[in-house]
C-alpha positions as CSV (number, residue, x, y, z in Angstrom):
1,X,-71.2,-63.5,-24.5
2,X,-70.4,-65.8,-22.2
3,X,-67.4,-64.6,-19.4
4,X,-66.8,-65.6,-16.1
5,X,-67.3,-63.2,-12.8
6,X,-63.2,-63.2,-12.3
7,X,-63.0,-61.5,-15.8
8,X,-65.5,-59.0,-15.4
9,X,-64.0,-58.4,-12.1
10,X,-60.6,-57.8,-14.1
11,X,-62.2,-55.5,-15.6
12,X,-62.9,-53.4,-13.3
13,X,-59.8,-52.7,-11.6
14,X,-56.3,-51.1,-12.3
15,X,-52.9,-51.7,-11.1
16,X,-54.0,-54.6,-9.0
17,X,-52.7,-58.0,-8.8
18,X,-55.0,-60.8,-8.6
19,X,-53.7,-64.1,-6.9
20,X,-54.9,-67.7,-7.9
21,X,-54.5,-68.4,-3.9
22,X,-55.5,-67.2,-0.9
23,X,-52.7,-65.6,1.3
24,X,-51.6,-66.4,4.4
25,X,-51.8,-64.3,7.4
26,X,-47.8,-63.8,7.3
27,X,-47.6,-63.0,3.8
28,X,-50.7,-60.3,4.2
29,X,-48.5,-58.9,7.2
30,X,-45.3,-58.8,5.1
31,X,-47.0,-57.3,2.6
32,X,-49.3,-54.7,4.7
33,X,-45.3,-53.6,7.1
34,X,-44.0,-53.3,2.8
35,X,-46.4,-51.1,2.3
36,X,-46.1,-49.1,5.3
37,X,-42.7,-48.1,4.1
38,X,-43.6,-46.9,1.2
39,X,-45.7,-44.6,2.9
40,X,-44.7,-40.7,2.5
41,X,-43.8,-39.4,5.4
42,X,-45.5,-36.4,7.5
43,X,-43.6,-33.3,5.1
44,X,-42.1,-31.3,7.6
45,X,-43.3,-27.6,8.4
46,X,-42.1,-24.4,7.8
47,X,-43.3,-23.0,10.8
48,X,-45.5,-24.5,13.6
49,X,-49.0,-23.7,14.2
50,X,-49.6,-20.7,16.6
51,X,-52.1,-22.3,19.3
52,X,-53.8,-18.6,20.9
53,X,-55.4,-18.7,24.3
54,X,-56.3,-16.3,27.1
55,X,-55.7,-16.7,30.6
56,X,-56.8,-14.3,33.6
57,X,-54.0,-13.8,36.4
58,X,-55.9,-15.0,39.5
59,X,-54.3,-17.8,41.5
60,X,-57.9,-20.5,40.5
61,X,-57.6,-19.2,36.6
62,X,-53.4,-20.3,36.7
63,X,-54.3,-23.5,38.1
64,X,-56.8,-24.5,35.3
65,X,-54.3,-22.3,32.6
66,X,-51.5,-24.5,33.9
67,X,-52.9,-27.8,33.7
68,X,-54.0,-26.9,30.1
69,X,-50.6,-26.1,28.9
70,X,-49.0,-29.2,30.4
71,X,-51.7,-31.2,28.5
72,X,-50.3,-30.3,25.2
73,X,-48.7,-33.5,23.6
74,X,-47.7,-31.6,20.3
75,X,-44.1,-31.1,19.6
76,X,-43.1,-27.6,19.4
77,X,-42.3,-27.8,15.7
78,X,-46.0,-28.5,15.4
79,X,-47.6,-26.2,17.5
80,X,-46.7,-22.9,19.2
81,X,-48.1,-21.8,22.3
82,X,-49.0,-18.0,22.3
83,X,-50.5,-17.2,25.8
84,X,-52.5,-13.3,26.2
85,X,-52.7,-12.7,30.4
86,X,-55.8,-10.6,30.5
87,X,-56.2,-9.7,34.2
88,X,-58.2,-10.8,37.0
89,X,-61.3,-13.1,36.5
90,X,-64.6,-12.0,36.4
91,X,-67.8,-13.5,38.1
92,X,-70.1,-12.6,35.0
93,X,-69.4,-15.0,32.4
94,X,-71.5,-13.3,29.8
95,X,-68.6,-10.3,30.1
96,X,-65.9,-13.0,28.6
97,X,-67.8,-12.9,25.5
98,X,-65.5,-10.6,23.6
99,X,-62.4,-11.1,24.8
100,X,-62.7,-14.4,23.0
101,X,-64.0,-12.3,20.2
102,X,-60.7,-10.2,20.0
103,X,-58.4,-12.8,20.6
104,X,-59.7,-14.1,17.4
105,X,-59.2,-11.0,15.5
106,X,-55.4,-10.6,17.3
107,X,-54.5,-14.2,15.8
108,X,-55.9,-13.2,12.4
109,X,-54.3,-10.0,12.3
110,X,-51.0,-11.1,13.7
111,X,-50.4,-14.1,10.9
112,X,-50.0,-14.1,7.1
113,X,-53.4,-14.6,5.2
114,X,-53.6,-18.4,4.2
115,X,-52.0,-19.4,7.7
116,X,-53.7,-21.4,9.6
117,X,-54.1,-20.7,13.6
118,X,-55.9,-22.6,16.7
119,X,-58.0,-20.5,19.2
120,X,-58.6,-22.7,22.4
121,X,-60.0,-22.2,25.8
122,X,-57.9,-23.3,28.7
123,X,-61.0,-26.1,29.8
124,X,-59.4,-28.3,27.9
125,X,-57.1,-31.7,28.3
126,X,-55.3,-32.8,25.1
127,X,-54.7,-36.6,25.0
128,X,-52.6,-36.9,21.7
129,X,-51.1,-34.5,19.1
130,X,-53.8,-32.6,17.8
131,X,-52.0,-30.9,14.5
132,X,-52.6,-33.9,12.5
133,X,-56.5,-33.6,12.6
134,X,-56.1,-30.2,12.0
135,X,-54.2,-30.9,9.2
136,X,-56.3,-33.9,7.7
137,X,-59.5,-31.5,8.9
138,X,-59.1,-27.7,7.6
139,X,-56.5,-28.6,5.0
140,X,-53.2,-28.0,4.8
141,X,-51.5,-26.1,1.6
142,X,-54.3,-27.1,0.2
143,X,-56.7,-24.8,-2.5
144,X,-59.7,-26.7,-1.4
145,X,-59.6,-26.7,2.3
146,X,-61.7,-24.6,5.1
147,X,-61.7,-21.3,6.4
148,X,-62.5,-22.5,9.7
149,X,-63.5,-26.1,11.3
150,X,-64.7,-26.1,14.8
151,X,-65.5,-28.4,17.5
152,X,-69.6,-29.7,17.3
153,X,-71.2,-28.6,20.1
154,X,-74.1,-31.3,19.7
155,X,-74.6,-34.7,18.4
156,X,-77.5,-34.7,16.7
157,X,-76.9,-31.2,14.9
158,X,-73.9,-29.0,13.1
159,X,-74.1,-26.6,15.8
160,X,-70.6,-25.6,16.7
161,X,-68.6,-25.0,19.9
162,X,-66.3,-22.3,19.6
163,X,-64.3,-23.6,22.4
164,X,-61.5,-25.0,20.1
165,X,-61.0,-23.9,16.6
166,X,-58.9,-23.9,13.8
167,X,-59.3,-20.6,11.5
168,X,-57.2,-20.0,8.1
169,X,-56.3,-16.2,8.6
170,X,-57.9,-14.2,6.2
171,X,-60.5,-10.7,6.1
172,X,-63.6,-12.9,5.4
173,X,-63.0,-14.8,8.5
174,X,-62.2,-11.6,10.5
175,X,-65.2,-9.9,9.6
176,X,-67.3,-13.1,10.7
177,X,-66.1,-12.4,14.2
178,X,-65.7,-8.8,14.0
179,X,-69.4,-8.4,13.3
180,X,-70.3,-10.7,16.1
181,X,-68.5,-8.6,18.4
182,X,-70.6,-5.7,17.6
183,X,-73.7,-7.9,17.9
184,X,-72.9,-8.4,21.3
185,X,-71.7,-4.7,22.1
186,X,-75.5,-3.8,21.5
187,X,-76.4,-5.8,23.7
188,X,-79.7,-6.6,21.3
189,X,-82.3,-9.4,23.5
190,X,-80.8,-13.1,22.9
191,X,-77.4,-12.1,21.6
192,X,-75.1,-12.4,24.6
193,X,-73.8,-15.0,23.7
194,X,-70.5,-15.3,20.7
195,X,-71.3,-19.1,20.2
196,X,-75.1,-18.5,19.6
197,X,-74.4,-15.2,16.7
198,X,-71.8,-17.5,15.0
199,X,-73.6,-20.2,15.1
200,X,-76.6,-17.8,13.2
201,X,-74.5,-16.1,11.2
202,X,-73.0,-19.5,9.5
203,X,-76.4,-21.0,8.6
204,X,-77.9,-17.3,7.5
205,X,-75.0,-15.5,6.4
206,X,-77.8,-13.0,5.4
207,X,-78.9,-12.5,8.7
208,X,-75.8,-10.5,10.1
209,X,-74.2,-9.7,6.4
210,X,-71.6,-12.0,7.1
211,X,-69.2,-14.0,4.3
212,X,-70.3,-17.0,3.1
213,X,-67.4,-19.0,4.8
214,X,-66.6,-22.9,4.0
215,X,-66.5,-23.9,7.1
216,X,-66.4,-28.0,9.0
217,X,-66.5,-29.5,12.2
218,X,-63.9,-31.4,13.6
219,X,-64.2,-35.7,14.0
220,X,-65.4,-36.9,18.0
221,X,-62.3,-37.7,19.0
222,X,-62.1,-34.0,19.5
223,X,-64.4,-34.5,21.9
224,X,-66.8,-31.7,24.0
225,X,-68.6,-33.0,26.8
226,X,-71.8,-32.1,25.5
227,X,-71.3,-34.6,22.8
228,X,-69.8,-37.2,25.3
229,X,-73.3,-36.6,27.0
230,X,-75.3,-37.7,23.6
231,X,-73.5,-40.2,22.8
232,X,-73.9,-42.1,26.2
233,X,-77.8,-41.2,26.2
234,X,-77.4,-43.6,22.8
235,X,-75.9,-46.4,24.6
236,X,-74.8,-47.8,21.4
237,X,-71.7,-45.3,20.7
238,X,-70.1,-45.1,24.4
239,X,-68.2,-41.8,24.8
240,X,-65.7,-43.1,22.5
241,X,-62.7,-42.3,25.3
242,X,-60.6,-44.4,24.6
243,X,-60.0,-42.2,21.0
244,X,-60.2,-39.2,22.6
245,X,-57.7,-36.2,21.3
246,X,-58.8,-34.0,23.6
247,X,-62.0,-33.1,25.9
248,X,-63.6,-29.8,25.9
249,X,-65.4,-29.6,29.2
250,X,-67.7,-26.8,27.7
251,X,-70.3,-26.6,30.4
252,X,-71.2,-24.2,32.9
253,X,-70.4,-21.6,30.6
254,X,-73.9,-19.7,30.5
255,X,-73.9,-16.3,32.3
256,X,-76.6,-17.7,35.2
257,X,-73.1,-19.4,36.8
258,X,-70.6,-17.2,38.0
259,X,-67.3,-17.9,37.3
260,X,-65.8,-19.3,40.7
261,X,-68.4,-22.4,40.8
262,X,-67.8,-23.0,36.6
263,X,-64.2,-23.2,37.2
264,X,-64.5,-25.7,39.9
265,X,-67.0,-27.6,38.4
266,X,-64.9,-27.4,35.1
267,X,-61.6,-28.5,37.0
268,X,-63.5,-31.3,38.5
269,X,-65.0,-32.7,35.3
270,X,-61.5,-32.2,33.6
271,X,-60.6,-34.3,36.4
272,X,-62.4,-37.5,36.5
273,X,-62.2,-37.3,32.1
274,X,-58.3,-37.2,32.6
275,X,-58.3,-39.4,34.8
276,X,-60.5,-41.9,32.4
277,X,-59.2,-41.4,29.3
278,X,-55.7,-42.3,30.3
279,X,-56.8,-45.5,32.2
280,X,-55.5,-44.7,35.4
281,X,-55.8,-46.9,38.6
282,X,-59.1,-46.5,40.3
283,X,-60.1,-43.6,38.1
284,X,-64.0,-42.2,38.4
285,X,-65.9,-42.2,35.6
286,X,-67.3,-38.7,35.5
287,X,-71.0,-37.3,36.0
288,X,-73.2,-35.9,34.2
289,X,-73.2,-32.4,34.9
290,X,-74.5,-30.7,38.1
291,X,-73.3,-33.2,40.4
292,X,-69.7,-30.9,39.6
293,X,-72.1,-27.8,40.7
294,X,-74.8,-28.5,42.9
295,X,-73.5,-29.5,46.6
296,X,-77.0,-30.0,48.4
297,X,-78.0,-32.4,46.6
298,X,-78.7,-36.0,48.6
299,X,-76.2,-38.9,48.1
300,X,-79.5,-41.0,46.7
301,X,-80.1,-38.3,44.2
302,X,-76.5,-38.2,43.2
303,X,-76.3,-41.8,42.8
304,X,-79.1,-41.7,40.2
305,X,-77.4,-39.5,37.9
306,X,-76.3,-41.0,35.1
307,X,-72.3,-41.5,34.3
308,X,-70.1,-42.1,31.6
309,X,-70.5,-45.5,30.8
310,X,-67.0,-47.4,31.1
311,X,-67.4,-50.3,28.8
312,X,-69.7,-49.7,25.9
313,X,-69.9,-50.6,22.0
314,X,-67.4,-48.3,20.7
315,X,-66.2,-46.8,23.9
């Protein structure tokens, strides 16, 4: 048969209009600020989301708690800060490992099953309202969605960063973190660390006898420095800053650092990313990584080390 590309192209498509003329760029805009209204709102919730992070009392941990908590751009109707004060710092970093652990299980146990919870460290500057990628992320009222989605902890992998997370309360999650808890309390070689079990336990549930959990990584714009560092190495993504929710300074966590010099290399880094992300007059771009850490360093080694890059494709 003979039939012309315009009919087959009917063909294809429902509920669409097809004009003999091109529009104009007003009538597109018209149309495109009609359909925004037609748009169904945000439905409101019920009750906001419980955001759970621990702080120690010491005057240096307060400073880096506070500037976390004034960071937050959600309204409180979205998100619900529940703070847990659990004494003085420590210098051994590997000893924090399961306090996050039973913070975890408090925000599980605490909340009906189905409910949906964030876990956050304090080393973090929010940008934007984060509930809406959590929402649009895990799920929300929604069969289908995850148990848990965390922030990636690399580019160029699915390993995850347990810095930031957002964890439908039920048993099956519980148990995930429960059992890496007890990892760690027997102290077996290589399993200090929470983030490294987890990360074992989700791609060999078999490993540990963990659940099978459905599980996702939040987009970049949830960013952790650690992917920020990737992406500049490509040079063809930029950090992506200007999109940033929040940034995760999740360095310097290892248990070779102790505590004091993290902190101020972490406050510094949060720093200089603040300062860049929001544009401000004569902000640093900041450097990649020791240069927060290491003081003895000589100012022609320092200047060598590579920075964020401030204009890039996609920055």
């Amino acid at each position: 048969a003979n039939a012309t590309l315009g009919e087959f192209l009917r063909g294809c498509l429902r509920d669409v209009w097809l004009h003999d003329v091109a529009l104009s760029d007003d009538e597109i805009a018209k149309g495109a600020a009609a359909l925004a209204k037609l748009a169904a709102p945000r439905p409101a919730r019920d009750t906001p989301i419980p955001l759970y992070f621990y702080a120690f009392s010491d005057e240096g941990s307060r400073e880096m708690r506070d500037r976390f908590v004034h960071s937050v751009r959600d309204a409180p109707e979205d998100v619900e800060l529940r703070e847990w004060t659990v004494g003085a710092s420590t210098e051994d970093q590997s000893l924090r490992f399961g306090t996050k652990i039973e913070l975890v299980l408090r925000a599980i146990r605490e909340n009906p099953p189905g409910t949906v919870v964030l876990v956050s460290d304090v080393d973090i500057r929010f940008f934007k309202p984060v509930a809406p990628f959590v929402d649009a992320t895990i799920g929300r009222d929604d069969a289908y969605g995850y148990d848990v989605a965390f922030q990636r902890d690399e580019d160029r992998s699915l390993q995850v960063n347990l810095g930031f997370m957002a964890i439908r309360c039920s048993r099956a999650v519980a148990d995930l973190f429960r059992v890496a808890g007890e990892v760690i309390a027997q102290k077996r070689p290589g399993s200090t660390g929470d983030q490294r079990i987890v990360n074992r336990a989700l791609a060999e549930p078999w490993f540990y006898g963990t659940p099978r959990l459905r599980w996702t990584v939040f987009p970049a714009e949830l960013c952790t420095d650690t992917v920020a560092d990737a992406l500049t190495r490509d040079k063809m993504y930029g950090t992506l800053y200007r999109t940033w929710v929040m940034f995760h300074a999740n360095d310097y966590g290892r248990a070779g650092l102790d505590g004091s010099r993290a902190r101020v290399a972490k406050m510094n880094l949060l720093k200089d990313a603040e300062d860049m992300a929001l544009e401000r007059p004569n902000h640093k771009r900041p450097s990649r990584r020791w240069i927060y850490v290491g003081t003895s360093q000589s100012k022609q080694k320092r200047s060598q080390r590579r920075v964020f890059p401030e204009d890039t494709e996609g920055g």
